[in-house]
N, C-alpha and C positions, 0 to 999 in steps of 0.2 A: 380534528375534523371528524366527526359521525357521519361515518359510510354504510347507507345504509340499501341502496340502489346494488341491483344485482345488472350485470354482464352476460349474457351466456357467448361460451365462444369453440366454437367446432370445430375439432382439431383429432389426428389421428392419435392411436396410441405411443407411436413412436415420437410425434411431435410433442405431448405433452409431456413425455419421460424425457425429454431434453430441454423444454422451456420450466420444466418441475429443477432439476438441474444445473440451468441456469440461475434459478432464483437460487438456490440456494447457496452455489459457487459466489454468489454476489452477496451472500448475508441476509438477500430478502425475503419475506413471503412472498407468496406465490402472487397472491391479489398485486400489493405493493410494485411487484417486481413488471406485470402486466400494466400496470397504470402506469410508471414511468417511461416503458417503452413504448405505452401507445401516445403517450402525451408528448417526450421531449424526443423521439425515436430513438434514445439509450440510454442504457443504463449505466452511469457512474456510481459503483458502489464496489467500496472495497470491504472484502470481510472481515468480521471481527477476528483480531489477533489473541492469539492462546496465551498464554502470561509466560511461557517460554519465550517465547517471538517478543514482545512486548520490555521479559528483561535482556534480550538481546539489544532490543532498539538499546537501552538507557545504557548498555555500553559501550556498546557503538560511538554513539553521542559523545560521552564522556571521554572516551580514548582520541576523539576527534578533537575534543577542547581541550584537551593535553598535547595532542600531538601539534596544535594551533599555537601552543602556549610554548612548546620546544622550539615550535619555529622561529619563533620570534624572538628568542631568548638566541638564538646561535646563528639568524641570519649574518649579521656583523664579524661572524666568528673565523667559518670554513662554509663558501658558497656550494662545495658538492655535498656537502652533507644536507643542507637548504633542499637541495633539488631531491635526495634520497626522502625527508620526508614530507615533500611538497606531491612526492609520488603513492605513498604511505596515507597522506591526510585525501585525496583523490580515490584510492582504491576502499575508504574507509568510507566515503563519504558517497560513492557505488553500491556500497552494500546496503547500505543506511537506507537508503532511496527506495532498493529492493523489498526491504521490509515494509516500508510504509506503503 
């Protein structure tokens, strides 16, 4: 969409140095970040992740489909081991969530 209408909007120094801030904490520009929260009154936006973060996710993930694939392989086997990594695939699947 070609934005081409200007806003003007009155705001102290301290206020814009934290709605500047915000947009940014949130991944957005400044304009973007103003227009969502004047239209939906918030902002959902998560920041873009660093390719650290990112090859974290895909192990995460991957240790969780493993750990998925263990359980299921030794459910029948010994039920307190079941529960060890039913606790293991839960705390893995916390962190995961945190990332994203």
């Amino acid at each position: 969409m070609n934005k081409t209408k200007n806003i003007i909007l009155r705001c102290s120094v301290g206020e814009k140095k934290i709605i500047q801030q915000l947009a940014k904490k949130s991944g957005l520009t400044l304009s973007e970040y103003c227009r969502r929260q004047a239209i939906h009154g918030e902002v959902k936006a998560i920041p873009a992740l660093s390719q650290h973060e990112i090859e974290y996710f895909r192990m995460l993930k991957t240790y969780s489909t493993h750990f998925n694939r263990i359980s299921s392989l030794v459910r029948k086997k010994d039920p307190a081991l079941v529960e060890d990594i039913r606790q293991l695939v839960s705390e893995l699947t916390r962190l995961q969530q945190r990332i994203v």
